[in-house]
C-alpha positions as CSV (number, residue, x, y, z in Angstrom):
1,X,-18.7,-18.6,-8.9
2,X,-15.3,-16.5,-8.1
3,X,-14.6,-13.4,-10.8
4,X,-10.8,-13.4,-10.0
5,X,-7.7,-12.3,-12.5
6,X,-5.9,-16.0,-13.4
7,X,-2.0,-16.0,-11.3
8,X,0.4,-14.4,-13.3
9,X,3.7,-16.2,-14.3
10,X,6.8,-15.8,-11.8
11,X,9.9,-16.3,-13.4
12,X,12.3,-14.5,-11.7
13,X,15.7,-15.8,-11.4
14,X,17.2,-14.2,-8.4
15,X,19.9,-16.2,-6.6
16,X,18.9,-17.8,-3.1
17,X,17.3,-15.1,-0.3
18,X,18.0,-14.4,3.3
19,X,15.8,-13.0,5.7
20,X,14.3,-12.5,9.0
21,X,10.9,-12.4,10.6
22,X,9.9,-11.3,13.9
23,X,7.0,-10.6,15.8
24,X,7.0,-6.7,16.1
25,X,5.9,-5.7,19.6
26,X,6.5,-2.5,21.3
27,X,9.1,-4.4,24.0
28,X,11.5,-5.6,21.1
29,X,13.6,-2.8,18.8
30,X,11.7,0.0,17.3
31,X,10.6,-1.5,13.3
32,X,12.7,1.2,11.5
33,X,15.9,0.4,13.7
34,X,15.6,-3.1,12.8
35,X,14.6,-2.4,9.2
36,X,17.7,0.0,8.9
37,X,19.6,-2.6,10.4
38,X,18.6,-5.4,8.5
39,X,19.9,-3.8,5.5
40,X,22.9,-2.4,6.6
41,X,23.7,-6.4,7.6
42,X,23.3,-7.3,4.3
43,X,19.8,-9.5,4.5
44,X,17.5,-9.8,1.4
45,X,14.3,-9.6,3.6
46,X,12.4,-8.5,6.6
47,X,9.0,-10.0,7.6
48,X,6.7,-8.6,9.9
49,X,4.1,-10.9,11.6
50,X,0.6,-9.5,12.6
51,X,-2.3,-10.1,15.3
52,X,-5.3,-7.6,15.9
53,X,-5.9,-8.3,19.1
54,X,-6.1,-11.2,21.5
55,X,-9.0,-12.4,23.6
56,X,-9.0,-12.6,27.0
57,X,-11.0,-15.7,26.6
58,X,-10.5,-18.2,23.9
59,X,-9.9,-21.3,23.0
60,X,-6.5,-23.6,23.7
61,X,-4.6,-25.1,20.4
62,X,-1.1,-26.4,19.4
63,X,-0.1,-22.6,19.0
64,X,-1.6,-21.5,22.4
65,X,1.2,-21.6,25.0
66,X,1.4,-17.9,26.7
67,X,4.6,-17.2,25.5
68,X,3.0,-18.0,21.8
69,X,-0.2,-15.8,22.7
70,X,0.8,-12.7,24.2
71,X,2.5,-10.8,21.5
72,X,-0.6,-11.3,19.1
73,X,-1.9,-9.0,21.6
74,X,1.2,-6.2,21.6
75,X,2.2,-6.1,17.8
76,X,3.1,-3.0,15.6
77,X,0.2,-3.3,12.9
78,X,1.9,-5.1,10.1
79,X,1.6,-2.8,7.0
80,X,2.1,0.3,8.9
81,X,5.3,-0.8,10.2
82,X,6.2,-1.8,7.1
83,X,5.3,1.5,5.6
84,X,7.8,3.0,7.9
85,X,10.7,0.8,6.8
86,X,10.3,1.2,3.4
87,X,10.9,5.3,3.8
88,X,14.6,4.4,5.8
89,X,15.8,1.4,3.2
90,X,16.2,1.1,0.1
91,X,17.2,-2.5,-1.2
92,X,15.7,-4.6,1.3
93,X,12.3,-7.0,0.6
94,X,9.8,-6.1,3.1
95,X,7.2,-9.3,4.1
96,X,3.8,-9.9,6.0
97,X,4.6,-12.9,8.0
98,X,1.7,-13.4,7.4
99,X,-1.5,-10.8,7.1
100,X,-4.3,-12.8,8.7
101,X,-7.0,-12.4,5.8
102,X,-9.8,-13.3,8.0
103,X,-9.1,-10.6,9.7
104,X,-8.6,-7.8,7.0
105,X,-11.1,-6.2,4.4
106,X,-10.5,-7.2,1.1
107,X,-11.0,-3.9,-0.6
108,X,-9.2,-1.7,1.9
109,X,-6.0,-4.7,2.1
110,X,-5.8,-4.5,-1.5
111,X,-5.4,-0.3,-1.3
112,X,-3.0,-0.7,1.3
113,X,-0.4,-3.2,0.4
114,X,-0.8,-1.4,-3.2
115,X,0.3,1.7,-1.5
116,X,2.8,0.0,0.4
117,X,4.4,-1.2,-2.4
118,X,4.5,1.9,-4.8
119,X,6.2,3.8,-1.5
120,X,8.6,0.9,-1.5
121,X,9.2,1.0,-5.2
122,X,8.0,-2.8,-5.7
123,X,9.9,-4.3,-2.8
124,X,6.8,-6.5,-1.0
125,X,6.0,-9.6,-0.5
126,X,2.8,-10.2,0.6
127,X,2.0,-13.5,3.0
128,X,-0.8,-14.5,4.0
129,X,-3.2,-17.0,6.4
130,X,-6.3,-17.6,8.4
131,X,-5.2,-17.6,12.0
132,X,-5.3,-19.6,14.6
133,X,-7.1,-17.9,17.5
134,X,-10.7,-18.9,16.8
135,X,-12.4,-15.9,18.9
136,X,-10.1,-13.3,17.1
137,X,-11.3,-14.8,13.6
138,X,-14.6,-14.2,14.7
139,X,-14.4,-11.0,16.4
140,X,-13.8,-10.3,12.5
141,X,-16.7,-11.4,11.5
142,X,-15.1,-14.3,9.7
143,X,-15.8,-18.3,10.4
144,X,-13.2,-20.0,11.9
145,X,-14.4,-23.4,10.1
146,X,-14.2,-21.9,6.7
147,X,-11.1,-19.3,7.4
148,X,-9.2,-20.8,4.4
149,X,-12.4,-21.0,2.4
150,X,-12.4,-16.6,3.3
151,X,-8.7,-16.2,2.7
152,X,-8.8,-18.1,-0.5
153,X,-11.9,-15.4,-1.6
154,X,-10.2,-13.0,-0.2
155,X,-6.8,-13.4,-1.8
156,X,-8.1,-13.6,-5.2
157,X,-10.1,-10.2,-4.8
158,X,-7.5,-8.3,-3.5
159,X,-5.6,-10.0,-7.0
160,X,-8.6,-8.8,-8.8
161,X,-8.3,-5.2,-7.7
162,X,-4.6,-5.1,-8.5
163,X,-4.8,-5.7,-12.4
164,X,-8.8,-4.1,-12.8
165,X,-9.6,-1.3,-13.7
166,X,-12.7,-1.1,-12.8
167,X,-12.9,-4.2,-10.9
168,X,-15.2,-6.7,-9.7
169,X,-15.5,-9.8,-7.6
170,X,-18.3,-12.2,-6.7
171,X,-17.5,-14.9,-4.6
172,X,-19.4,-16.7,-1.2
173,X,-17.5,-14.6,1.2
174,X,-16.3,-11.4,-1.1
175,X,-19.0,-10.0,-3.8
176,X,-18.8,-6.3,-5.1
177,X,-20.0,-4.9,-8.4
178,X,-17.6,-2.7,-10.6
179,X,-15.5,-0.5,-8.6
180,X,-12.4,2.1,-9.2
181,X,-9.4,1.2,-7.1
182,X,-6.1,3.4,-7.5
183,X,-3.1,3.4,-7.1
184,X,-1.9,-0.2,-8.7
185,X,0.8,-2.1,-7.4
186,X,4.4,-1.0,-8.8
187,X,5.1,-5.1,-9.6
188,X,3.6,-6.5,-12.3
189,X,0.3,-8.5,-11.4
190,X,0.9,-7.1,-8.0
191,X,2.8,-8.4,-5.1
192,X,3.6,-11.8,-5.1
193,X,0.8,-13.6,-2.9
194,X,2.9,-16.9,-0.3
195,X,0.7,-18.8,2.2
196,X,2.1,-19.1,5.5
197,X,1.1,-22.1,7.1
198,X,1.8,-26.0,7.9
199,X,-1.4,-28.2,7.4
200,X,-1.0,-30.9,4.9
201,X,-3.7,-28.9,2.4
202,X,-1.6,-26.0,2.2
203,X,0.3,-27.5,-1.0
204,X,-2.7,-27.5,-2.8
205,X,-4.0,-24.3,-1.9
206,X,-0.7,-22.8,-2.8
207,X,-0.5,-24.9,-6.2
208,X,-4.5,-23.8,-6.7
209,X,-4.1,-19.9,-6.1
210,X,-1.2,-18.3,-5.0
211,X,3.0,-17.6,-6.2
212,X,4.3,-19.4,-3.5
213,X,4.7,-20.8,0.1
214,X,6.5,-20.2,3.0
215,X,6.3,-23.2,5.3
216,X,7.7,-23.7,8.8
217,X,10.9,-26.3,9.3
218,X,9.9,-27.4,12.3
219,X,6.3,-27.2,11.8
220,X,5.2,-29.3,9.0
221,X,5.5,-32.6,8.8
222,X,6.1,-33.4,5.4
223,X,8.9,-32.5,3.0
224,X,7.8,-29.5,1.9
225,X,9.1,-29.7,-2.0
226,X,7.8,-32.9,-2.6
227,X,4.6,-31.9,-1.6
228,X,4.4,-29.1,-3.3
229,X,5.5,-30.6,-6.4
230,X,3.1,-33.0,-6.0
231,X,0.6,-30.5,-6.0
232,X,1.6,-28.5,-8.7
233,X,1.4,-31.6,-11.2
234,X,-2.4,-31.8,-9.7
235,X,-3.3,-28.4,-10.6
236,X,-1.4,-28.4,-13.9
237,X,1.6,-25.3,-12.4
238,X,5.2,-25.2,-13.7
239,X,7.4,-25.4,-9.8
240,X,9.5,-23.4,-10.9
241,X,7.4,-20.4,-11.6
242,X,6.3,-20.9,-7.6
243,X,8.8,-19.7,-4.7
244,X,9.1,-21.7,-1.6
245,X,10.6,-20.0,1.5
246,X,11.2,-22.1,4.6
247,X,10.4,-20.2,7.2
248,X,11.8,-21.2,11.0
249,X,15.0,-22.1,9.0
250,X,17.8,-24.1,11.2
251,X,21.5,-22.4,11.0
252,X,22.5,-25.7,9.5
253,X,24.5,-25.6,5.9
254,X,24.3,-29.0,5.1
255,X,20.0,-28.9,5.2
256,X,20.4,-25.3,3.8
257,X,22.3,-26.8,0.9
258,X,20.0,-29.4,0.2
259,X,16.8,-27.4,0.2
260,X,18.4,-25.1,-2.3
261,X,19.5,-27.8,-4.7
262,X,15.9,-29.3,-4.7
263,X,13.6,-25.9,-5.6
264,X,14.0,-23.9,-2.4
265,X,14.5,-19.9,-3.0
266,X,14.5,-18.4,0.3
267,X,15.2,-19.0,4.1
268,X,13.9,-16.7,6.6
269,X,15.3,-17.3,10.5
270,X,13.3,-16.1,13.4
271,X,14.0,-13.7,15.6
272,X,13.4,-13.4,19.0
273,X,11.2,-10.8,20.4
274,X,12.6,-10.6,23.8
275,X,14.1,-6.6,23.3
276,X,17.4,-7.7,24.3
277,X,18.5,-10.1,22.3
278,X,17.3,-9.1,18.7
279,X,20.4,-7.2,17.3
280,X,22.3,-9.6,19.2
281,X,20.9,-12.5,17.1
282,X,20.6,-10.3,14.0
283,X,24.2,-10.3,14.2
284,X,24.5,-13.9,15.0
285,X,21.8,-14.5,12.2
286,X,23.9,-12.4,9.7
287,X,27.5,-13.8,10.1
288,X,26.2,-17.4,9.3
289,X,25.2,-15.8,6.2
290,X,27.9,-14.2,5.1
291,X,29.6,-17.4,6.2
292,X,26.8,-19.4,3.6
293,X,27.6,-17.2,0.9
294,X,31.6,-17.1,1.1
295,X,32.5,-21.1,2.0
296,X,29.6,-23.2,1.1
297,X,29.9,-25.7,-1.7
298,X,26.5,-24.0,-3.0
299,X,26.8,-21.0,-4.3
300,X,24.5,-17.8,-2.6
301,X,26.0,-14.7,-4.6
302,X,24.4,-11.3,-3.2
């Protein structure tokens, strides 16, 4: 049996978010440039994706094209980058999109996104997933076939070690007796915890343990706040205390506009990583915003 603090209420009421995410390699803009420039374009959030590293052999999926593989292989670390955005802004949300959990150490995640955000006075959001390259999972130590089995564990330790004090966790894949783990997250209950991925058991997962869920538009095949719905009348969780942010989201008002009239809190668009192009499309991404927020029929205040 899993020792684990129960999910804490979200009830925040903070009009509809806009944000990017981008896979941060050293060929695209330098992190704090595009962190600085994020805010100064007025966007809610920035999300950073992450990969360790990527074997030179491994195994093909949907997600293994070489244009998909090769940054996984060039990327910033996540929270580090992060780190350094949070000293240059000061309004903007800061996201992993995602942190692979299979591929992170409970105790030492838990110390660093807790660090991250009391250096970015409470301004993370903290996604999370398995992965998809098999070999990289199990470089980690980690079993591919039970990934979501170790970020579930994992997930709900690093919770643990946010509101203990002294903490402890005993679970299948994560067991340690009482230990002292400063500094707490600024946020109350710590950082909100969204899965980032597109399998039809993620609602479920979400609904079971986490604050939220930040799906792909293009990637999943169902509607994403049915099914979550759905699964929140399952596992007994109020919707509206759970934020959904669609990931991948299309420059499209009209499906905008309906996602945020049926539960949606967020859109995040995706930025290129090819160097020349990102404050290019940062300023493309940024004028349909500003062009959401000032003529839509839905209101987006800032």
């Amino acid at each position: 049996m899993c020792s684990a603090t129960p999910i804490p209420p979200r009830t925040d009421e903070l009009p509809t978010q806009f944000g990017v995410c981008l896979l941060p390699t050293d060929l695209g803009p330098n992190p704090i440039e595009l962190a600085i420039a994020s805010e100064e374009r007025g966007l809610d959030m920035l999300f950073f994706a992450e990969g360790s590293h990527v074997p030179v052999k491994h195994t093909q999926n949907a997600y293994s094209s070489s244009d998909a593989v090769k940054p996984f292989a060039r990327m910033y670390d996540s929270i580090t980058a992060l780190a350094a955005c949070a000293a240059v802004t000061t309004r903007i949300k800061l996201g992993t999109g995602v942190c692979l959990l299979t591929e992170r150490d409970p105790i030492i995640t838990a110390k660093s996104i807790a660090s991250l955000d009391r250096i970015s006075k409470g301004r993370v959001i903290f996604g999370v997933a398995g992965g998809f390259i098999r070999e990289a999972i199990e470089n980690h130590g980690s079993s591919f076939k039970h990934r979501w089995a170790v970020v579930r564990e994992r997930a709900l330790a690093i919770r643990t070690l946010w509101n203990n004090d002294p903490a402890e966790f005993h679970g299948k894949y994560v067991n340690f007796d009482p230990v002292w783990s400063r500094p707490k997250p600024i946020q109350a209950g710590g950082p909100p915890i969204y899965i980032g991925s597109n399998s039809a058991q993620v609602p479920a997962r979400v609904a079971a343990y986490a604050d939220g869920w930040m799906p792909i538009y293009e990637r999943y095949a169902g509607d994403p706040i049915t099914d979550l719905k759905a699964a929140c009348t399952k596992f007994e969780r109020e919707f509206n205390a759970l934020t959904l942010y669609l990931f991948g989201a299309p420059r499209d008002e009209t499906i905008i506009e309906d996602f945020t009239e049926r539960g949606a809190r967020g859109f995040v668009f995706f930025l290129p990583p090819d160097a020349t192009d990102v404050i290019r499309e940062l300023d493309n991404i940024a004028m349909f915003i500003d062009r959401m927020r000032t003529t839509s029929s839905t209101k987006y205040p800032v």
